[in-house]
C-alpha positions, 0 to 999 in steps of 0.5 A, spaced: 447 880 156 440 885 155 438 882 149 438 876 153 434 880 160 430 882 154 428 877 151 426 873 159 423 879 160 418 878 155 418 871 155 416 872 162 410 877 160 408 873 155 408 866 160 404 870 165 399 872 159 397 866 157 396 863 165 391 870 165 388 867 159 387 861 162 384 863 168 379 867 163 376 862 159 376 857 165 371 862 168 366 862 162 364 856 165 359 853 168 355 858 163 350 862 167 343 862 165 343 869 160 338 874 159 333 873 153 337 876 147 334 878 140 338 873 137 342 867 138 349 864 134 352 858 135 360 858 131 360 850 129 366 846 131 369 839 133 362 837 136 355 837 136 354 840 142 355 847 141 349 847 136 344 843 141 346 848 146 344 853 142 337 850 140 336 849 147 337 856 149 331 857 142 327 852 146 327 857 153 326 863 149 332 866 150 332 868 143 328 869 137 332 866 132 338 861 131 344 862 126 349 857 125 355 859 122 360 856 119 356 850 117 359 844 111 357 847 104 356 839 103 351 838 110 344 838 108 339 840 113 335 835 115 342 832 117 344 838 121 338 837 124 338 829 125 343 831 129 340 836 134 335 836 139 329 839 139 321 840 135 322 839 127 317 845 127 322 850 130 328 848 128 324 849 121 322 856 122 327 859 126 334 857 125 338 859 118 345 857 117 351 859 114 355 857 110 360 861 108 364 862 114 371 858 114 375 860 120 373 865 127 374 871 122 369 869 117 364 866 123 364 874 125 363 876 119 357 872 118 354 874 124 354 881 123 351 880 117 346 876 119 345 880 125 343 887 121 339 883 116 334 881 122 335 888 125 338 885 131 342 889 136 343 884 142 346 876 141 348 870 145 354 867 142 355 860 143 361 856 142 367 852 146 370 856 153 377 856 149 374 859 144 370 864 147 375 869 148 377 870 140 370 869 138 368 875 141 374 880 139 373 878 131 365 879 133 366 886 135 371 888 131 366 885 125 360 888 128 361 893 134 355 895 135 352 889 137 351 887 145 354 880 146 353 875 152 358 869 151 354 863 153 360 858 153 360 850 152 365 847 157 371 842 154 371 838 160 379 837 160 381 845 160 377 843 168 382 842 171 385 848 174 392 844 172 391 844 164 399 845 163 400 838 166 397 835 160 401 835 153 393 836 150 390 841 154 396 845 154 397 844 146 390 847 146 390 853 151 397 856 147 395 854 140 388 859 142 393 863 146 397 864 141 391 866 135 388 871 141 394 875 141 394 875 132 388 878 132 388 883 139 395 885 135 390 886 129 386 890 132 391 895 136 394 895 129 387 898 125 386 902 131 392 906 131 392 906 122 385 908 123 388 914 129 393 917 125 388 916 118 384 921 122 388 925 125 389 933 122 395 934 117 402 938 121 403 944 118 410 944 114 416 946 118 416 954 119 409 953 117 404 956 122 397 953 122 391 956 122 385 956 125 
């Protein structure tokens, strides 16, 4: 009977996350208008739109470069470009890609080795709302020292404030849920290895320590 109390306990906890998570990536949108950063990222996905978003924030200034992280190996550029607004001109002298990233974690990696490269300290990161959350988690994890302003592009079906009705909508929203919880479980995780890593050995039972 208490292992079953247990585990409504959690499940409620868990339910109550995930309603909570919802909210968050909700608010990321409408995106408000950034302040200028010294770099821009995009962390390419099912669409276009996240890389156009941010070549238009590169077109306002908003930053002084653009990485597109996690592009095909078999993209070419002038196809990545075709499929991109904006001048040829810029598009050839300030955007860089990347080509290594597979997944979320390998995004961030990309990021921050970039950032350093470029010397940057403060970077806009562009991608999908739902995506959003996890992004920025593995970008501090991977590069903590950088400043990040999240300027999220909107999944029209996560809109509605009743996203669980639909099978689509809330397949998605727990699936991202569910990866955000993996890696903030990751992180305490290395936190609390790196803690006790760091921490002054006890002296041995009977042992007194010495200053």
């Amino acid at each position: 009977m208490k292992f079953l109390v247990l585990v409504a306990i959690v499940a409620l906890i868990w339910l109550v996350g995930l309603f909570a998570f919802a909210d968050r990536v909700r608010g990321f949108t409408p995106a408000p208008e950034p302040e200028r950063a010294q770099g821009i990222v995009a962390l390419t996905g099912p669409s276009a739109e996240r890389v156009n978003a941010a070549i238009r924030l590169l077109e306002q200034d908003k930053g002084e470069r653009v990485l597109i992280s996690g592009v095909n190996r078999e993209v070419r550029r002038q196809e990545l470009r075709e499929l991109t607004p904006g001048s040829n001109r810029l598009f050839n002298c300030c955007v860089d890609l990347g080509f290594e990233a597979e997944d979320t974690g390998g995004n961030a990696q990309e990021i921050a080795a970039w950032a350093r490269d470029k010397g940057y300290d403060s970077l806009i990161v562009v991608t999908s709302d739902y995506h959003m959350p996890r992004s920025l988690l593995e970008i501090r994890s991977a590069a903590p020292e950088l400043t990040l302003t999240p300027y999220a592009v909107p999944t029209p079906s996560l809109d509605n404030s009743r996203w669980w009705r639909a099978a689509v909508t809330a397949r998605r929203m727990t699936l991202e849920y569910v990866k955000y919880l993996a890696v903030l479980g990751r992180e305490a995780l290395h936190k609390l290895v790196g803690r006790e890593e760091g921490s002054p050995a006890r002296p041995a039972t009977g042992e007194a320590a010495t200053s």
